[in-house]
py3Dmol code that shows the C-alpha trace and the ligand (Angstrom):
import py3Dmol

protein = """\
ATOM      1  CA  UNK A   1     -85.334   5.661 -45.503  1.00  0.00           C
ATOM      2  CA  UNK A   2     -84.254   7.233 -48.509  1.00  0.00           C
ATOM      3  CA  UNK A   3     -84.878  11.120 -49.427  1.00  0.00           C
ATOM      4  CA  UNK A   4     -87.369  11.488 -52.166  1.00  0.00           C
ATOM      5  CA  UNK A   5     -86.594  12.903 -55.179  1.00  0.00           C
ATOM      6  CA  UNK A   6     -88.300  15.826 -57.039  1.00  0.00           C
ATOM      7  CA  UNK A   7     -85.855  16.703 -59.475  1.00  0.00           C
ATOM      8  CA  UNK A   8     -88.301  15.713 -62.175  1.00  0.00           C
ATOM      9  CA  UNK A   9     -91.556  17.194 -60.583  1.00  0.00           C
ATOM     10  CA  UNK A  10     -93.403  17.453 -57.790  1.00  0.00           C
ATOM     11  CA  UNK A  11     -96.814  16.327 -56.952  1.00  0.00           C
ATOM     12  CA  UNK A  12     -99.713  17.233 -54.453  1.00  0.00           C
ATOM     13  CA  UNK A  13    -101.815  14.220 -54.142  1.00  0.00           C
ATOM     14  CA  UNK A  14    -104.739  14.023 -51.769  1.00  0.00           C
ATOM     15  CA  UNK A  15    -102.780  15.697 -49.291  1.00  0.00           C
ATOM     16  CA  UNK A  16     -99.527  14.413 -49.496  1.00  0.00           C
ATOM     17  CA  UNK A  17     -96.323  16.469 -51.885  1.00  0.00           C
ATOM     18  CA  UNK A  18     -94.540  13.463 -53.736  1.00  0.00           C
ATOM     19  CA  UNK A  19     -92.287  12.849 -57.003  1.00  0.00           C
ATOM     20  CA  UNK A  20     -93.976  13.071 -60.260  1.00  0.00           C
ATOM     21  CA  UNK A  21     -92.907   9.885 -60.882  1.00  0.00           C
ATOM     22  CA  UNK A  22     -94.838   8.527 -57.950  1.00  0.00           C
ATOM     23  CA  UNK A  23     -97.807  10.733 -58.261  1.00  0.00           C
ATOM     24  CA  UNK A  24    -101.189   8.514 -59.112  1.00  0.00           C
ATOM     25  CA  UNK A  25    -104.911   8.656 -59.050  1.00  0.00           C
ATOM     26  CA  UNK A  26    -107.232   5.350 -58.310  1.00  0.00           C
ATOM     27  CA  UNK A  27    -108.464   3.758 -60.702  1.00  0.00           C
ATOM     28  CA  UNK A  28    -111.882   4.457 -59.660  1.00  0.00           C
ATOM     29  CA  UNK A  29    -111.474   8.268 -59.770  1.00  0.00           C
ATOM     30  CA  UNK A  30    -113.940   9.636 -62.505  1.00  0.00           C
ATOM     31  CA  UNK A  31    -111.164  11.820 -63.162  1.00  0.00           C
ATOM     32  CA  UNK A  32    -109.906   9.060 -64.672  1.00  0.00           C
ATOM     33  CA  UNK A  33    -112.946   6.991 -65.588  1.00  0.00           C
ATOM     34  CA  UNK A  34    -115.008   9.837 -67.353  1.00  0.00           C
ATOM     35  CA  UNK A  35    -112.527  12.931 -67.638  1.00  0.00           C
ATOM     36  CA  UNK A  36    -115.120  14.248 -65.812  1.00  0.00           C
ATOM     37  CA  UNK A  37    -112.567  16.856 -64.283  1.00  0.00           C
ATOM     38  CA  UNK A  38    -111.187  20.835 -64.468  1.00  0.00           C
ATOM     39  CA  UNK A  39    -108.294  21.994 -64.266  1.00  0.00           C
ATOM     40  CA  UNK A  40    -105.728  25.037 -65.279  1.00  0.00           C
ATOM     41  CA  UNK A  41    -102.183  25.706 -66.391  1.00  0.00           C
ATOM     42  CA  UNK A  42    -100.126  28.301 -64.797  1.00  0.00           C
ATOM     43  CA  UNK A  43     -96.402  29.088 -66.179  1.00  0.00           C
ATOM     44  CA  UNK A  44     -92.910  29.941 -63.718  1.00  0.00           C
ATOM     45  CA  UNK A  45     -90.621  32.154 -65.984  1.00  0.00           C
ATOM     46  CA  UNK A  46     -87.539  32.840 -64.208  1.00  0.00           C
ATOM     47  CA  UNK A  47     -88.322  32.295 -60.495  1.00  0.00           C
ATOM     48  CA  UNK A  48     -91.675  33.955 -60.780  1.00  0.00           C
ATOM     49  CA  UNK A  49     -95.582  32.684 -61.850  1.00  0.00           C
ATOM     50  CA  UNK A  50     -96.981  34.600 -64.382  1.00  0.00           C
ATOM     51  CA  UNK A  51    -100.511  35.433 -63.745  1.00  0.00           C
ATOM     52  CA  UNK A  52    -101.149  33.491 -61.372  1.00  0.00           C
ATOM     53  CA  UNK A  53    -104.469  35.053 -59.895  1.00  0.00           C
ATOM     54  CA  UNK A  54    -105.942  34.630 -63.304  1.00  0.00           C
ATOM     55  CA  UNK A  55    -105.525  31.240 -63.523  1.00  0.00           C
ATOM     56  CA  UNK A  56    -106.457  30.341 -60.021  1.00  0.00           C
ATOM     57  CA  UNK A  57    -109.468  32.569 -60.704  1.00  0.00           C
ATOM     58  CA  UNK A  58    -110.059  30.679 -64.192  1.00  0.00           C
ATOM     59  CA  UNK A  59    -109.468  27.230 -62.374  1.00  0.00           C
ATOM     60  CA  UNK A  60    -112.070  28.559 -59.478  1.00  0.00           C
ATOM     61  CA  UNK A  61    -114.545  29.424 -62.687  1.00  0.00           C
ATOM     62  CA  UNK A  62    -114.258  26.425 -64.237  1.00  0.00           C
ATOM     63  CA  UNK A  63    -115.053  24.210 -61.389  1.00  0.00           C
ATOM     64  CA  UNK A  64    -117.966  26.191 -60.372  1.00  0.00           C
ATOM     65  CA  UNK A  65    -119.413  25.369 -64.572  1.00  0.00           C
ATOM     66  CA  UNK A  66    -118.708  21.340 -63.897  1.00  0.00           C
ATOM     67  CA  UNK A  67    -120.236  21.608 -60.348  1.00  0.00           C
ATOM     68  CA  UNK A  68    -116.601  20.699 -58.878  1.00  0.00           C
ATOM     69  CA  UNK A  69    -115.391  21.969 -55.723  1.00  0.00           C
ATOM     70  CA  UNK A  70    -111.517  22.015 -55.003  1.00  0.00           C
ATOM     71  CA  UNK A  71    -111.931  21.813 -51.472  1.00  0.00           C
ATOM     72  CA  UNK A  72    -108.728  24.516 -50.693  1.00  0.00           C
ATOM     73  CA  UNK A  73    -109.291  28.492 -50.953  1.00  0.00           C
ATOM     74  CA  UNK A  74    -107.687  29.770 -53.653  1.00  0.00           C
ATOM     75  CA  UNK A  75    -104.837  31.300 -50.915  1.00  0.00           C
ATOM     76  CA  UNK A  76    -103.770  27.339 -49.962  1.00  0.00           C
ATOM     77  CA  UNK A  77    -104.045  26.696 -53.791  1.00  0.00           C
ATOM     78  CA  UNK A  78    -101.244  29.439 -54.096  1.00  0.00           C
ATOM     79  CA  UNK A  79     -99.262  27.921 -51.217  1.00  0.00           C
ATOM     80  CA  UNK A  80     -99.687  24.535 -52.737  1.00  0.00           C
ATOM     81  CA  UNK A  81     -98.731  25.286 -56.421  1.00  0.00           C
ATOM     82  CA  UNK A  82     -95.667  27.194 -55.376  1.00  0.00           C
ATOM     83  CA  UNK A  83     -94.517  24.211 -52.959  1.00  0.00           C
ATOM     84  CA  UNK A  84     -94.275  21.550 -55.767  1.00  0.00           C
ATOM     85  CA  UNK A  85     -92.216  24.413 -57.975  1.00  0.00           C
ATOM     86  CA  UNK A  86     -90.098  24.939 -54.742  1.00  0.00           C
ATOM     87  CA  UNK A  87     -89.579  21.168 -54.070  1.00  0.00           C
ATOM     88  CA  UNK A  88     -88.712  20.435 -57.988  1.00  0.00           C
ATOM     89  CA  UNK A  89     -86.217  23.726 -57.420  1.00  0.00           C
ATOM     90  CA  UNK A  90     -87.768  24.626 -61.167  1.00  0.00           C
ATOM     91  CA  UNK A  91     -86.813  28.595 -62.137  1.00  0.00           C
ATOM     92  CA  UNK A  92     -89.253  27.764 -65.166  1.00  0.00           C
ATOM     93  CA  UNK A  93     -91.955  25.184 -65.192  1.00  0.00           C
ATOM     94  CA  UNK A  94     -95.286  24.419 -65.987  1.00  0.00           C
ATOM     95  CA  UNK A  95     -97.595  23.942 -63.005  1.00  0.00           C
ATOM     96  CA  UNK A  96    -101.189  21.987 -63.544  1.00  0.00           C
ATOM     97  CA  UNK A  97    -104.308  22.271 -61.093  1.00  0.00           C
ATOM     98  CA  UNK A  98    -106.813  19.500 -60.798  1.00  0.00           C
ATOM     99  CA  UNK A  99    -110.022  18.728 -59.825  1.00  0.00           C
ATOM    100  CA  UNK A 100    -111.825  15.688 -60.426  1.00  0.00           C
ATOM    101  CA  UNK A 101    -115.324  14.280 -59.308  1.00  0.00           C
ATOM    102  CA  UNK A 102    -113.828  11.770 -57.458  1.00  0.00           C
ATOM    103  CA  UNK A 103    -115.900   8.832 -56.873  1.00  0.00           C
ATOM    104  CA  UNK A 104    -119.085   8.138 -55.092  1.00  0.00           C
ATOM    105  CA  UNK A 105    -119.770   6.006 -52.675  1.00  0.00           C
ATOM    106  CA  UNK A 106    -119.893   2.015 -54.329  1.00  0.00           C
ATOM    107  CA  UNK A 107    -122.824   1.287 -56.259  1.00  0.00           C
ATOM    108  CA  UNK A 108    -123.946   4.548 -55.975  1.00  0.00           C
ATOM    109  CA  UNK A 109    -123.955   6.352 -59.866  1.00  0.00           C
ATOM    110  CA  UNK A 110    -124.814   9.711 -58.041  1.00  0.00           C
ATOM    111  CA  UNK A 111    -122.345  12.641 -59.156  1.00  0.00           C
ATOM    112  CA  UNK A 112    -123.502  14.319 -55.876  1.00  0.00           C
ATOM    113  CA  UNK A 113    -122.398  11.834 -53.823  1.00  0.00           C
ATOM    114  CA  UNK A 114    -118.537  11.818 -54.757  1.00  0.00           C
ATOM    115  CA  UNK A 115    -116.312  13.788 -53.367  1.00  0.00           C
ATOM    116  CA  UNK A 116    -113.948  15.502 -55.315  1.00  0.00           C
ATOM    117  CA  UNK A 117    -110.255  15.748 -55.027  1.00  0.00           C
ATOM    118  CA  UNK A 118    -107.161  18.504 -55.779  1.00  0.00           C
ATOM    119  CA  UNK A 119    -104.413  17.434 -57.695  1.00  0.00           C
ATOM    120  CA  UNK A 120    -101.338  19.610 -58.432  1.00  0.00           C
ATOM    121  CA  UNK A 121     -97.799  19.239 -60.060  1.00  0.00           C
ATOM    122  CA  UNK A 122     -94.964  21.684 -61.173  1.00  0.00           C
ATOM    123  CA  UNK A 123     -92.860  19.976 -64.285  1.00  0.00           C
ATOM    124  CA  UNK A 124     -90.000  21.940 -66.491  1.00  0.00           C
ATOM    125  CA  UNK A 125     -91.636  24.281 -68.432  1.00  0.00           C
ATOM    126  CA  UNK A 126     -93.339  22.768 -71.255  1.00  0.00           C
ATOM    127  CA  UNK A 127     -93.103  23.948 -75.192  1.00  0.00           C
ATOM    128  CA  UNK A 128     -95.901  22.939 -77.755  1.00  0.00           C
ATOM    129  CA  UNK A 129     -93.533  23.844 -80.520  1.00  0.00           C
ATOM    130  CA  UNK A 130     -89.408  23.312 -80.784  1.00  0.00           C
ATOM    131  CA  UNK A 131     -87.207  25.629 -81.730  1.00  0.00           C
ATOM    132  CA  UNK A 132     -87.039  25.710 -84.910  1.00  0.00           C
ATOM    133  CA  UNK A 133     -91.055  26.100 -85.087  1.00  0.00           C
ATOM    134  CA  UNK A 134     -90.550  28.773 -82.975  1.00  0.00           C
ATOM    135  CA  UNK A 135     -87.937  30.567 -85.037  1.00  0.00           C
ATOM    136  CA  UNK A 136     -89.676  29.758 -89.103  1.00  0.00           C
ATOM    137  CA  UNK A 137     -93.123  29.100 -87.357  1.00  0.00           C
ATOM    138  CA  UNK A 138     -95.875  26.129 -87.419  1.00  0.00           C
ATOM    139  CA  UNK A 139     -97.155  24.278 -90.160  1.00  0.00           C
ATOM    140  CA  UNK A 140    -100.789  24.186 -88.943  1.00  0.00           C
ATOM    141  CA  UNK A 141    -103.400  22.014 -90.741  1.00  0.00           C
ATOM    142  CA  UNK A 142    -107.033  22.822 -90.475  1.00  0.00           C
ATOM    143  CA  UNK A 143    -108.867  20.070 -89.891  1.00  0.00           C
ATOM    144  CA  UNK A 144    -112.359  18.576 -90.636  1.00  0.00           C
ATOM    145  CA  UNK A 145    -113.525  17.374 -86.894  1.00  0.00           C
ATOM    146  CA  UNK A 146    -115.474  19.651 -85.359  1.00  0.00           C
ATOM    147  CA  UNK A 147    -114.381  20.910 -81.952  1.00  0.00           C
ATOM    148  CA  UNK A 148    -117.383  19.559 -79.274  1.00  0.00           C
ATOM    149  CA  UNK A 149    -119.646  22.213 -79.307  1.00  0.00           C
ATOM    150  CA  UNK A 150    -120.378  24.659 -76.617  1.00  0.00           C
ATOM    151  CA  UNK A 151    -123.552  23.559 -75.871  1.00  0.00           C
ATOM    152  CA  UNK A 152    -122.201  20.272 -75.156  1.00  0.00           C
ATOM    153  CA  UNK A 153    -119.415  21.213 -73.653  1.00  0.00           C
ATOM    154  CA  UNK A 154    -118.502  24.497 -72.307  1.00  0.00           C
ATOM    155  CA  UNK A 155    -115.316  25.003 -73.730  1.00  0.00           C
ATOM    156  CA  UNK A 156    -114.762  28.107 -71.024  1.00  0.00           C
ATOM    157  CA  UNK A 157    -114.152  25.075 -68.401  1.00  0.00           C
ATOM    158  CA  UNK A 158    -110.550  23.599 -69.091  1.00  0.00           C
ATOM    159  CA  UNK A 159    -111.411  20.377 -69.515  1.00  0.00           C
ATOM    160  CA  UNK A 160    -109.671  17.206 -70.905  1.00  0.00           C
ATOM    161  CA  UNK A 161    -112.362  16.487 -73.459  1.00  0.00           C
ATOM    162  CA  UNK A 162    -110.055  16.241 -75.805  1.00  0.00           C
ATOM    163  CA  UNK A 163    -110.180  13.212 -78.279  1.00  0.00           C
ATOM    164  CA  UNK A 164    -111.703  15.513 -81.049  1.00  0.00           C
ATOM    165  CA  UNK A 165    -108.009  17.699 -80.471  1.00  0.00           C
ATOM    166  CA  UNK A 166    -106.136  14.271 -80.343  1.00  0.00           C
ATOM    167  CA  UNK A 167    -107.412  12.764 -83.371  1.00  0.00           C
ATOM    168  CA  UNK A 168    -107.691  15.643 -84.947  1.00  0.00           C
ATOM    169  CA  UNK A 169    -104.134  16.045 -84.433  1.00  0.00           C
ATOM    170  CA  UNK A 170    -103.245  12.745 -85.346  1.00  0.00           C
ATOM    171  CA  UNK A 171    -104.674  13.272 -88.425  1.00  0.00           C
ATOM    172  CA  UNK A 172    -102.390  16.611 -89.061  1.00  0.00           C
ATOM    173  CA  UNK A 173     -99.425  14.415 -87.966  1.00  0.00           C
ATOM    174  CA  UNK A 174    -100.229  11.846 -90.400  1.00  0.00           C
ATOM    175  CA  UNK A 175    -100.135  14.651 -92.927  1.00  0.00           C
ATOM    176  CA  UNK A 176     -97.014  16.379 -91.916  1.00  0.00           C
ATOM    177  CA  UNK A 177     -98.565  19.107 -90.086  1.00  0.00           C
ATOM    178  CA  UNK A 178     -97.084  20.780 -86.558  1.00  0.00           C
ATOM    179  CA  UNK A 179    -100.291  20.789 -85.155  1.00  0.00           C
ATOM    180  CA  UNK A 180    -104.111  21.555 -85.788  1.00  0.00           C
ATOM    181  CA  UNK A 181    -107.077  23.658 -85.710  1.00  0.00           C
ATOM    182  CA  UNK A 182    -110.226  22.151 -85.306  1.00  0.00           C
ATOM    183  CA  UNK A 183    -113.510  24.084 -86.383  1.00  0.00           C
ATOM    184  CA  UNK A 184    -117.467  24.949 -85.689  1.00  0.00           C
ATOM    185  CA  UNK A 185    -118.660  22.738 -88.136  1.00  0.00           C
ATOM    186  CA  UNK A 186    -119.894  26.045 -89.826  1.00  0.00           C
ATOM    187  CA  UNK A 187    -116.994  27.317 -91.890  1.00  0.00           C
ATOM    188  CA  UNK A 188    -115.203  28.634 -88.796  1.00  0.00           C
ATOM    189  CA  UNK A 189    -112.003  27.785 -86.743  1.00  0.00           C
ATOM    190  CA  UNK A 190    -112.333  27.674 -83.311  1.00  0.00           C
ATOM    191  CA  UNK A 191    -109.192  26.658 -81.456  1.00  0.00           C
ATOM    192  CA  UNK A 192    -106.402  23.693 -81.187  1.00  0.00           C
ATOM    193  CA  UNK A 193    -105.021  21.747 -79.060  1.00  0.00           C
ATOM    194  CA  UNK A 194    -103.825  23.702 -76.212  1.00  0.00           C
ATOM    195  CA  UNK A 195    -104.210  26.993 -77.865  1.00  0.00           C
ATOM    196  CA  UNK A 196    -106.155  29.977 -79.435  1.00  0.00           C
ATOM    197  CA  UNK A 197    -105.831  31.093 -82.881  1.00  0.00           C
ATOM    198  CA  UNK A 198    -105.376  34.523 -84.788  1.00  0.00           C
ATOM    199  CA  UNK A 199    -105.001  35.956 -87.977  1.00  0.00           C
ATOM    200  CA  UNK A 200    -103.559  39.176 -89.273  1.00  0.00           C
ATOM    201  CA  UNK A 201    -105.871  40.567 -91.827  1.00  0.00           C
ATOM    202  CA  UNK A 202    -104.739  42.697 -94.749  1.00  0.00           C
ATOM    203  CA  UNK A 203    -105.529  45.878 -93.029  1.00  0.00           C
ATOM    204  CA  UNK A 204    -103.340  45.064 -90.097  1.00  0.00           C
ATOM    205  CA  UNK A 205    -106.288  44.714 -87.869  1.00  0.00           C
ATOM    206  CA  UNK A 206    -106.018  40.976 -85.791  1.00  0.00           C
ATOM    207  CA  UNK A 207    -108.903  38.311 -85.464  1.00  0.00           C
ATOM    208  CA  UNK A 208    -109.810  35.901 -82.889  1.00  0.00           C
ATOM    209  CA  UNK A 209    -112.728  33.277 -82.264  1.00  0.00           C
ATOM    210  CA  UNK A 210    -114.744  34.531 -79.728  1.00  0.00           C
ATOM    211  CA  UNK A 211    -116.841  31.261 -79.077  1.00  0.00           C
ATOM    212  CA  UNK A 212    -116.218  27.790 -78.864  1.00  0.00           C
ATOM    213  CA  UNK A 213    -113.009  27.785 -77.439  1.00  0.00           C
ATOM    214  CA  UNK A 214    -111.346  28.130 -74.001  1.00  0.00           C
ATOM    215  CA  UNK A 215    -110.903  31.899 -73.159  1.00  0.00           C
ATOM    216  CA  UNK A 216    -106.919  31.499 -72.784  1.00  0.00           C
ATOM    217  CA  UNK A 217    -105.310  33.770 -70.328  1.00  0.00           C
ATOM    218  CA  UNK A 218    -102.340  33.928 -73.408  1.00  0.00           C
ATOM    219  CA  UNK A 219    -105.251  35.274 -75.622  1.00  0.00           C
ATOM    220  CA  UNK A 220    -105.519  37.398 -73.218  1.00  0.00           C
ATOM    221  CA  UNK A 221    -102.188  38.900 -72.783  1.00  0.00           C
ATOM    222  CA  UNK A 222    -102.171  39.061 -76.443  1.00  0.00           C
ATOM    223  CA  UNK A 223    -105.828  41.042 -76.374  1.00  0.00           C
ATOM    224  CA  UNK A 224    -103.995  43.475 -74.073  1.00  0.00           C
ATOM    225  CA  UNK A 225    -101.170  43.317 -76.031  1.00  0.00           C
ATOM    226  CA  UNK A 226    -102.920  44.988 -79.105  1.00  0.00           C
ATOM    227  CA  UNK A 227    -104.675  47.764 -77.366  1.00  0.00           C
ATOM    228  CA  UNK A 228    -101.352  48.468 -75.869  1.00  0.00           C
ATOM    229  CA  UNK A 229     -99.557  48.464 -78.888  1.00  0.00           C
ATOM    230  CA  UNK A 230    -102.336  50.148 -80.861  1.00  0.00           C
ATOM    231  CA  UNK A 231    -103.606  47.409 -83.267  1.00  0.00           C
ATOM    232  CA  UNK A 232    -106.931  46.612 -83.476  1.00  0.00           C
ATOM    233  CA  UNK A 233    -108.218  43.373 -82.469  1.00  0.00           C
ATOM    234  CA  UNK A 234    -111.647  42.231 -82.977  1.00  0.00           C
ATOM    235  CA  UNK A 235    -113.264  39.025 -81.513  1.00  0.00           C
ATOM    236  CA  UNK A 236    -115.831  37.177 -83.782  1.00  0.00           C
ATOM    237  CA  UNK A 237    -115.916  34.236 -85.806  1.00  0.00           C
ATOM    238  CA  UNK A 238    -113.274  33.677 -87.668  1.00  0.00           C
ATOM    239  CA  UNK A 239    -113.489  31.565 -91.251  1.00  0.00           C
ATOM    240  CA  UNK A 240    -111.241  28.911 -92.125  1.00  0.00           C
ATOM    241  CA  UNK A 241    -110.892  30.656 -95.593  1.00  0.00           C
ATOM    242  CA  UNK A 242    -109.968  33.950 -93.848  1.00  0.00           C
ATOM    243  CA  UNK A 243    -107.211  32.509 -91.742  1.00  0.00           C
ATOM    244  CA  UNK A 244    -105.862  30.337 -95.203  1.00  0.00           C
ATOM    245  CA  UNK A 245    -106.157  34.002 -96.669  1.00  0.00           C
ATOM    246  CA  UNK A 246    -104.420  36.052 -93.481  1.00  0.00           C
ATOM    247  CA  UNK A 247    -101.171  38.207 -93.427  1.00  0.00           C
ATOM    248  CA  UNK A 248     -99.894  36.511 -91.078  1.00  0.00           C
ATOM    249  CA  UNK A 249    -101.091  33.890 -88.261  1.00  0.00           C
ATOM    250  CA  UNK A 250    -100.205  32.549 -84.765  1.00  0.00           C
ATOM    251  CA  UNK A 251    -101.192  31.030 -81.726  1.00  0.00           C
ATOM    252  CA  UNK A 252    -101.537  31.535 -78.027  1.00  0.00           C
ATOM    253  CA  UNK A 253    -100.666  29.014 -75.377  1.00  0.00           C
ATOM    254  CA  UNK A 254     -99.007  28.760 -71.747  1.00  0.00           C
ATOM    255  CA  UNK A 255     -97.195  26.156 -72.857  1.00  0.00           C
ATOM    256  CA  UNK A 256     -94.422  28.602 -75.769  1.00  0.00           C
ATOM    257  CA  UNK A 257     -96.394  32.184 -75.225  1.00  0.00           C
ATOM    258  CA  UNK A 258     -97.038  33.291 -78.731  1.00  0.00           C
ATOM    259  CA  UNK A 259     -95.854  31.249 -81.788  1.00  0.00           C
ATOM    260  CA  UNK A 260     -96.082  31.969 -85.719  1.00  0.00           C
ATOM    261  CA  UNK A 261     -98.043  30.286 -87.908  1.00  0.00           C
ATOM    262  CA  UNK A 262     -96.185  30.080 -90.986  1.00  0.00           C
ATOM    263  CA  UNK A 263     -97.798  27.313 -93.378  1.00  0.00           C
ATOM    264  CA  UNK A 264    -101.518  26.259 -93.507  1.00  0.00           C
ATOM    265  CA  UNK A 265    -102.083  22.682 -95.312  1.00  0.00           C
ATOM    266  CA  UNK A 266     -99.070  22.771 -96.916  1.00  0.00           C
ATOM    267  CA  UNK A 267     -99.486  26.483 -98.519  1.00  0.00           C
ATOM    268  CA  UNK A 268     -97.664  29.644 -97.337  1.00  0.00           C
ATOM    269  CA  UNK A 269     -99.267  32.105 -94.803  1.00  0.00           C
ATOM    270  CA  UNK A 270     -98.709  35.541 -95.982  1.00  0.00           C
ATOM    271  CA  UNK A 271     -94.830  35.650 -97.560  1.00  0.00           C
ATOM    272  CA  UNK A 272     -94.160  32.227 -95.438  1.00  0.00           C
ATOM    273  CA  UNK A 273     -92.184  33.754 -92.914  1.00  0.00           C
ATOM    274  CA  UNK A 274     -92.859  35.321 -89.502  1.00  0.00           C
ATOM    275  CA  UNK A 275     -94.968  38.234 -89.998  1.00  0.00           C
ATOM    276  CA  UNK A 276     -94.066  41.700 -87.978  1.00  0.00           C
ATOM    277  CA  UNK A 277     -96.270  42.291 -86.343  1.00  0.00           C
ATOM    278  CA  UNK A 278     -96.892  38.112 -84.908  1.00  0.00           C
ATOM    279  CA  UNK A 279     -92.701  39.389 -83.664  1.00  0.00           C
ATOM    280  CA  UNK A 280     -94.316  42.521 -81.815  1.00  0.00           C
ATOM    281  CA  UNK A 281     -96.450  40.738 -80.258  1.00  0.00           C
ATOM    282  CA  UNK A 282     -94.123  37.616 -79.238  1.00  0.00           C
ATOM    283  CA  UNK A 283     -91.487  40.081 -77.909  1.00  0.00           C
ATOM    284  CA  UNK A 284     -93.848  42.221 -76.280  1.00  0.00           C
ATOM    285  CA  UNK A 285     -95.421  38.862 -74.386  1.00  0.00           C
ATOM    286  CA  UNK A 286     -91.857  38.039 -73.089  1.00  0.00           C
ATOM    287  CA  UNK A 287     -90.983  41.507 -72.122  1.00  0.00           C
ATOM    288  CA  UNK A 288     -94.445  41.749 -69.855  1.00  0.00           C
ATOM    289  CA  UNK A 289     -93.092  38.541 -68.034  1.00  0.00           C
ATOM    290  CA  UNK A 290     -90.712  41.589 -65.998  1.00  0.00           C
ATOM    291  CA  UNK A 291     -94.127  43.505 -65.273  1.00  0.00           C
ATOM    292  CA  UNK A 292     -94.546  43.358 -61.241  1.00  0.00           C
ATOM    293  CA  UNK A 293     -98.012  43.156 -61.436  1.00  0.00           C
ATOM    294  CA  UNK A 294     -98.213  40.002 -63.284  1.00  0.00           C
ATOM    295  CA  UNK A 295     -95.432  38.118 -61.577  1.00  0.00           C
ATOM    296  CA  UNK A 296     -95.782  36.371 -58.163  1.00  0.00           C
ATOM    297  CA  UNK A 297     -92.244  35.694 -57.414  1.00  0.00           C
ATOM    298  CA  UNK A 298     -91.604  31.691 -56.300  1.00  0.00           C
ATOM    299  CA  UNK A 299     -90.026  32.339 -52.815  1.00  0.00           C
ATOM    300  CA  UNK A 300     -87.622  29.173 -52.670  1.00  0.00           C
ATOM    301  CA  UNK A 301     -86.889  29.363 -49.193  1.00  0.00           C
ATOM    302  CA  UNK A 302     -90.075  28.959 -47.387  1.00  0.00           C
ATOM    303  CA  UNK A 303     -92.111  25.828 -46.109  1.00  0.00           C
ATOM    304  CA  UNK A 304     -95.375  24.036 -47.088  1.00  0.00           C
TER     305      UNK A 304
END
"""
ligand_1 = """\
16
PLP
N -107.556 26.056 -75.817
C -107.408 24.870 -75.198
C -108.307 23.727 -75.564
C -106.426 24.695 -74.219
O -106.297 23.538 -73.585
C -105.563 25.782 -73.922
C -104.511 25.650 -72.925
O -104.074 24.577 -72.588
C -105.736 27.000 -74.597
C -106.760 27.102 -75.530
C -104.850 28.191 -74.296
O -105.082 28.673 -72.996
P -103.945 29.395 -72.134
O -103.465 30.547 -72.925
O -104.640 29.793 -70.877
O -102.846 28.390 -71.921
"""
view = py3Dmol.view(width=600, height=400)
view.addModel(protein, "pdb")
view.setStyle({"model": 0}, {"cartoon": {"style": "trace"}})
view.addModel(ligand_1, "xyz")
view.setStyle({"model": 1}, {"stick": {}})
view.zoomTo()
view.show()
């Protein structure tokens, strides 16, 4: 028998912790089927998760909005999360919680009748943007597709109803573009994919979408962040022309904290280089990673 191997990931599938590279779902799984799933991202920075309530407690939200039901309390979800970082032996890594519908019982097209199912994996931490984005910033492109609307689908479940983001993205790709940020159909931005947008306005206050997008526990930090720091942030729609127009511009994920925005469509943002106060803020996110109460140290000795 050989020993399996999780030094590229770890996975908790329906019960069992195996490699990443062995982890699957059926076929059948509307998970797979229909996305018809929630889930949440939680980051390890340096042996410890960082927020990890909130994002349990976001995951826990979300499935309660798609009628889901993870089937552990969020105490084994903990345990769980911080097995597959343990197993991989990952000091930083990017951890994903799942839960899908499942499937129902054959021939049956009920969404009552299925039962759902927990998925988890810890990976190396993940960056949406290299390092050289991260040092001259993103070239973001705004583009024409209209992000799914809320009353579709609520965008405060993390869902992977995402081919508007991936084609979207595609499209900014095509055009030389970093990334994208997809809008309301009304003039507005809303978010992209796998993060929140801002923009510095010229009298230093900060502006975020405050519908239509997933409330990210990075736009969160970075919420707290201003008060902290003093600078006023206000949450409302946010124009397309305003953001072409801002000081200075970045982003929010899990996956690279807080990253400049230094080109829109091909024009400048601002000057064209990272803006002071978008460093403030990117410093100060990395320096609240040492706060106690938002780590939950990884404790790499213990068991299941
Ligand atoms: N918006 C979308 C659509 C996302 O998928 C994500 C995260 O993956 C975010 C925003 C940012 O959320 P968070 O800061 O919690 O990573």
């Amino acid at each position: 028998m050989h020993e399996p191997d999780f030094s590229q990931g770890a996975a908790f599938v329906r019960g069992a912790f195996v490699p990443i590279g062995e982890a699957c779902v059926p076929i059948t799984d509307w998970g797979f089927l229909r996305s018809d799933a929630a889930y949440d991202v939680v980051t390890v920075w340096d042996g410890a998760f960082f927020r990890l309530d909130d994002h349990v407690q976001r995951f826990q939200d979300s499935c309660a909005r798609f009628r889901l039901d993870a089937g552990l309390p969020p105490e084994r979800i903990r345990a769980v999360l911080a097995h597959c970082v343990r197993l991989a032996g990952l000091q930083r890594a990017y951890v994903e919680m799942v839960v899908t519908r499942g499937q129902p019982p054959w021939g049956s097209r009920d969404p009552r009748q299925a039962v759902n199912q927990f998925y988890a994996f810890a990976v190396p931490y993940v960056w949406i943007a290299d390092e050289q984005q991260r040092a001259q910033g993103l070239h973001l492109s705004v583009s024409a597709i209209q992000r799914i609307p809320a009353t579709s689908v609520d965008p405060r479940a993390k869902n992977y109803h995402w081919n508007d983001l991936t084609m979207g993205l595609l499209g900014a790709l095509d055009a030389g573009a970093d990334s994208v940020v997809l809008g309301d159909g009304a003039g507005n931005v809303v978010e992209g994919p796998g993060f929140n947008v801002f923009a510095v306005l010229a009298d230093g206050s900060v502006a975020t979408p405050a519908q239509g997008m997933l409330e990210g526990i990075t736009r969160r930090s970075v919420i707290e962040i201003c008060q902290s720091l003093g600078v006023a942030l206000h949450q409302r729609a946010l124009a397309a022309a305003e953001l072409r127009g801002a000081r200075e511009v970045f982003v929010s994920t899990s996956a690279g904290g807080v990253l400049p925005v230094t080109r829109i469509d091909g024009q400048p943002v601002g000057d064209g280089q990272v803006g002071a106060l978008t460093r403030r803020i990117v410093d100060t996110y990395w320096d609240w990673h040492r706060r106690d109460a938002l780590r939950t140290p990884v404790d790499y000795g213990a068991s299941a």
